[in-house]
C-alpha positions as CSV (number, residue, x, y, z in Angstrom):
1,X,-43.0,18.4,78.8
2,X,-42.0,14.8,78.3
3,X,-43.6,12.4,80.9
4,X,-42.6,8.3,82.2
5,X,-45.7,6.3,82.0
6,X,-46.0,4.2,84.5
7,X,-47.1,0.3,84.8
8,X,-50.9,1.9,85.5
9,X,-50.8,4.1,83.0
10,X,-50.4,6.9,85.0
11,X,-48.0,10.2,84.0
12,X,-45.2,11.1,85.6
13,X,-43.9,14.5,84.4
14,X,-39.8,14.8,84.0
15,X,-37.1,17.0,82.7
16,X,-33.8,15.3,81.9
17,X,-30.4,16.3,81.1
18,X,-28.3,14.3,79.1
19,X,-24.4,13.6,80.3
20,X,-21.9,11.4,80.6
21,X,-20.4,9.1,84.1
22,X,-22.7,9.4,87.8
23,X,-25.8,10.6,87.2
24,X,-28.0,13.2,90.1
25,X,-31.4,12.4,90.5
26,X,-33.2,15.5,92.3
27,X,-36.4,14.6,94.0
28,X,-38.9,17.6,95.7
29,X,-40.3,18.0,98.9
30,X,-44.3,16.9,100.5
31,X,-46.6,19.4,98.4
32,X,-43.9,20.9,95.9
33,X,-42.4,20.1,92.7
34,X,-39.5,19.7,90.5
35,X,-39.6,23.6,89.4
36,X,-37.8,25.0,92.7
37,X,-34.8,27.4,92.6
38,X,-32.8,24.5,94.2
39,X,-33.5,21.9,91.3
40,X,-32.8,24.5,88.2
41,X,-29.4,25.3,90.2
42,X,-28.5,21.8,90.3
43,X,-29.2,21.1,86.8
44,X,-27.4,24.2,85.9
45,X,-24.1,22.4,87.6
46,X,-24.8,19.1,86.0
47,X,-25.2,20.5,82.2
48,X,-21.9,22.9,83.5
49,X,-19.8,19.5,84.0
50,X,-21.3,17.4,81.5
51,X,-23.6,14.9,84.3
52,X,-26.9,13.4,83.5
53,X,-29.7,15.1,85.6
54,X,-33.0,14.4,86.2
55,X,-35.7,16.3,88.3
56,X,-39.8,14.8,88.5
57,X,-42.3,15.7,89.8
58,X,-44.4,12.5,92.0
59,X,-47.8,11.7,91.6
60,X,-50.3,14.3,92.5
61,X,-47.8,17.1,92.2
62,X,-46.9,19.3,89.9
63,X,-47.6,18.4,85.9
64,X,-47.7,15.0,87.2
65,X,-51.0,12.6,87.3
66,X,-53.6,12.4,90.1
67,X,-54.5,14.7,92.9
68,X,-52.3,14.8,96.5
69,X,-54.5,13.4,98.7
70,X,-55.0,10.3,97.0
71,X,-51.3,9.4,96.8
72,X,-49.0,7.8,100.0
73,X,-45.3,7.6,100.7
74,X,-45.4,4.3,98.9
75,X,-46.6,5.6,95.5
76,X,-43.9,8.4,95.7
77,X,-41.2,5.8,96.8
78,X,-42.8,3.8,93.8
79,X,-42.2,6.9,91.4
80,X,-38.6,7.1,92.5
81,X,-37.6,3.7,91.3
82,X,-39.5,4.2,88.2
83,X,-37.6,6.8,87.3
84,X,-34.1,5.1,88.5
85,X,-34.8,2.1,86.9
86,X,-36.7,3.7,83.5
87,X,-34.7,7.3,82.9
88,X,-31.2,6.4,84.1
89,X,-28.1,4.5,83.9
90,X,-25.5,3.9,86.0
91,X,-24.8,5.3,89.3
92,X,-26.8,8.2,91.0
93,X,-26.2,10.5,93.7
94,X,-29.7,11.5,95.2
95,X,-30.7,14.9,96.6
96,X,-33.5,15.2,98.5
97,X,-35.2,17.9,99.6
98,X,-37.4,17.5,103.0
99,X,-39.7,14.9,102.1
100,X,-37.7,13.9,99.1
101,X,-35.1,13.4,101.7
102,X,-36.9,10.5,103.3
103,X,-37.8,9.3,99.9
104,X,-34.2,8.9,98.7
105,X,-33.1,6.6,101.5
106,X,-35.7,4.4,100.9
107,X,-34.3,3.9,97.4
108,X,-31.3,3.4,99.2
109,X,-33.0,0.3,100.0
110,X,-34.7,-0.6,97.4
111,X,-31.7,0.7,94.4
112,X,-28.9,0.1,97.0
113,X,-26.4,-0.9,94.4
114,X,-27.4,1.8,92.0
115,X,-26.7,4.3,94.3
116,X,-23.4,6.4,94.6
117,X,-24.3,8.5,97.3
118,X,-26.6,11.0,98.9
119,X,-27.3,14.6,99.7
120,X,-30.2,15.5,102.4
121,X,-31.7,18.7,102.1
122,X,-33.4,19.0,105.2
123,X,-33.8,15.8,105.0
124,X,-37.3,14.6,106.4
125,X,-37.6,10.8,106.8
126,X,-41.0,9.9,108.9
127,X,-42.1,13.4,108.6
128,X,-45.7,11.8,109.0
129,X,-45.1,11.6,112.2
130,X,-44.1,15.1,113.2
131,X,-46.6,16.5,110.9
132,X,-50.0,14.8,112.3
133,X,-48.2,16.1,115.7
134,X,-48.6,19.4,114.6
135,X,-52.3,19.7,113.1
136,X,-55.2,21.4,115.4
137,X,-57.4,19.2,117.3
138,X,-59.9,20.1,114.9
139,X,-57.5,18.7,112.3
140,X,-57.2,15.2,114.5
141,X,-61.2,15.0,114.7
142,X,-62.1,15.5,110.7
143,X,-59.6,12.7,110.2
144,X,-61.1,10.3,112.2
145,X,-64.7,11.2,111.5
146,X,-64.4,12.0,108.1
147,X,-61.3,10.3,107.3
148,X,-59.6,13.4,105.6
149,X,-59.1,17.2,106.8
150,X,-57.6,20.4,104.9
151,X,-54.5,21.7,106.6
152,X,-52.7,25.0,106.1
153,X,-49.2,25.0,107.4
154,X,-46.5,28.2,106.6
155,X,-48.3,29.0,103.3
156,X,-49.3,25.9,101.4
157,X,-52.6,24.1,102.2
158,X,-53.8,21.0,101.5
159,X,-56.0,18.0,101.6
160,X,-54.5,15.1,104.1
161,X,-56.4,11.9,104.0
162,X,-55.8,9.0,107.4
163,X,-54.7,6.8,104.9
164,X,-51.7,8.8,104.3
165,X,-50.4,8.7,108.1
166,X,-51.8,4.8,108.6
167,X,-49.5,3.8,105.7
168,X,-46.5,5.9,106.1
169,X,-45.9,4.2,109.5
170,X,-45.3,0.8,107.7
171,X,-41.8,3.2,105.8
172,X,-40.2,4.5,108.8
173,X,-37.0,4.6,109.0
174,X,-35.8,6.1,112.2
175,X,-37.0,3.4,114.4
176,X,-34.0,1.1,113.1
177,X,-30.3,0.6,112.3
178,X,-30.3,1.9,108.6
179,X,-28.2,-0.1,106.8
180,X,-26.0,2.3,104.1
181,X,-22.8,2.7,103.8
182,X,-22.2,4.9,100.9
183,X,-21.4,8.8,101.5
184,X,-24.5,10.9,103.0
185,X,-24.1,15.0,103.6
186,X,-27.1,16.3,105.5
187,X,-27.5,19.7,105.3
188,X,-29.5,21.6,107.4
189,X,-30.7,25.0,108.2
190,X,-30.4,26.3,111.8
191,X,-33.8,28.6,110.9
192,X,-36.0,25.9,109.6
193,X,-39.1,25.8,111.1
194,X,-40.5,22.9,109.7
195,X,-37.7,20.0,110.3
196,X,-36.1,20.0,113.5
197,X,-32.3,20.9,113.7
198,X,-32.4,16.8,115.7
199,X,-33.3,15.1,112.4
200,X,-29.6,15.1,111.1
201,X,-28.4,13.7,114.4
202,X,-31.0,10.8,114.3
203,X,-30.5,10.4,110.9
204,X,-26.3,9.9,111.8
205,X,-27.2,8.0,114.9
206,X,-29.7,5.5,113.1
207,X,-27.5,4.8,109.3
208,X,-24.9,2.6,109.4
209,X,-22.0,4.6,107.4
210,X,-19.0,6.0,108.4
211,X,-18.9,7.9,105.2
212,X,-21.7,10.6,106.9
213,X,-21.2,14.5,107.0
214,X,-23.6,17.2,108.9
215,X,-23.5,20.3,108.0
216,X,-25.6,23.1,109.8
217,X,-26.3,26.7,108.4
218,X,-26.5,29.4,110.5
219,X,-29.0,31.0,108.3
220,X,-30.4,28.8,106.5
221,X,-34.1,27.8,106.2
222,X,-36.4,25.0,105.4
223,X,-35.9,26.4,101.4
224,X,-32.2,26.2,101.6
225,X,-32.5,28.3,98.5
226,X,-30.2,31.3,99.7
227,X,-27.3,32.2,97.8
228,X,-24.9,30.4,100.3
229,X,-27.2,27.4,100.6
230,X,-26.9,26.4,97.4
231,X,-23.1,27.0,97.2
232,X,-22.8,24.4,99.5
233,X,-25.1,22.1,97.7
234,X,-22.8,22.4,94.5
235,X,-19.7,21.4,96.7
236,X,-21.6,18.7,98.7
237,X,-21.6,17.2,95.0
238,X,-18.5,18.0,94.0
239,X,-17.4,15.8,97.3
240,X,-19.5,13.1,96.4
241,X,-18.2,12.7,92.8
């Protein structure tokens, strides 16, 4: 397993794919990693047409260093331009899946020029929000006596500490004009039950490009990880290039 070491020293596990012209960049969702069905299929298209590919995994997830809780948004919007800026050239089109979704528009930001375009993937950007919406009182109380809580949500649980949704608020996105105007597919699952079926419209209402395309799946889920799903995936890139 190779791994980018960062300015603190700190390991961030990667899997590359060598190629030639625009480059994908794949980056994982809040809690997951760079191993998902929808990753390997994307790198699977890229070594098909000869792209560079790269999927990580950020900080306190997977093979990567540290535990979850003690990573924010900014460390994982840190790892993304580490690996831009370190294990690429050229331009990229970024995927991201839910929380990797809000993670590649901030590189939109902060990489704007290295960027050729995007594809959401139930896109989630200031997920923190909805997410402290939807933990128990009980959740609520640990956090603000205790400062951390463990929360179990479709599955997956996990450690969530305040500082997490005290720093995220300082990244949102939604509560401005988002200035991009490269292309941007969203696509969405009308079965997910973790990211509204609203986000895409907010996302479209808030960015500033013409160049934007929704598309909704009748039954798709949060995974998008169906057959069909990630057909449409593979020709939301082939658009983009």
């Amino acid at each position: 397993m190779p791994y980018f070491i960062n300015k603190l020293k700190q390991r961030i596990a990667y899997k590359r794919v060598k190629g030639r012209g625009i480059g994908i960049i794949f980056i994982h969702g809040l809690n997951s990693d760079m191993n998902g069905k929808k990753a390997l299929i994307i790198e699977k298209y890229a070594k098909k047409y000869n792209l560079s590919f790269v999927r990580f995994d950020c900080r306190g997830h997977g093979k990567s260093f540290g535990k979850f809780e003690d990573f924010v948004i900014s460390d994982w919007k840190q790892d993304l331009d580490d690996i831009i800026d370190n294990l690429t050239s050229g331009p990229q089109i970024l995927i991201g899946s839910s929380m990797g979704g809000w993670l590649m528009m901030l590189a939109a930001r902060s990489r704007y020029s290295r960027i050729k375009g995007m594809i959401g993937l139930a896109a989630a950007p200031d997920c923190d929000n909805d997410l402290y919406k939807s933990l128990t009182k009980k959740n609520k109380n640990e956090i603000k006596k205790y400062g951390k809580t463990r929360y179990t949500l479709h599955g997956f649980s996990y450690t969530l500490k305040k500082k997490f949704f005290t720093q995220a608020k300082k990244f949102r996105i939604l509560n401005k004009q988002f200035k991009y105007n490269k292309p941007l597919i969203l696509i969405h699952g009308l079965k997910d039950e973790v990211v509204s079926r609203k986000t895409p419209e907010k996302i479209m209402k808030n960015v500033s490009s013409k160049n934007i395309k929704v598309i909704y799946l009748k039954n798709g889920d949060h995974r998008l990880s169906k057959k069909e799903d990630l057909k449409i995936i593979q020709q939301s890139i082939k658009l983009i290039l």
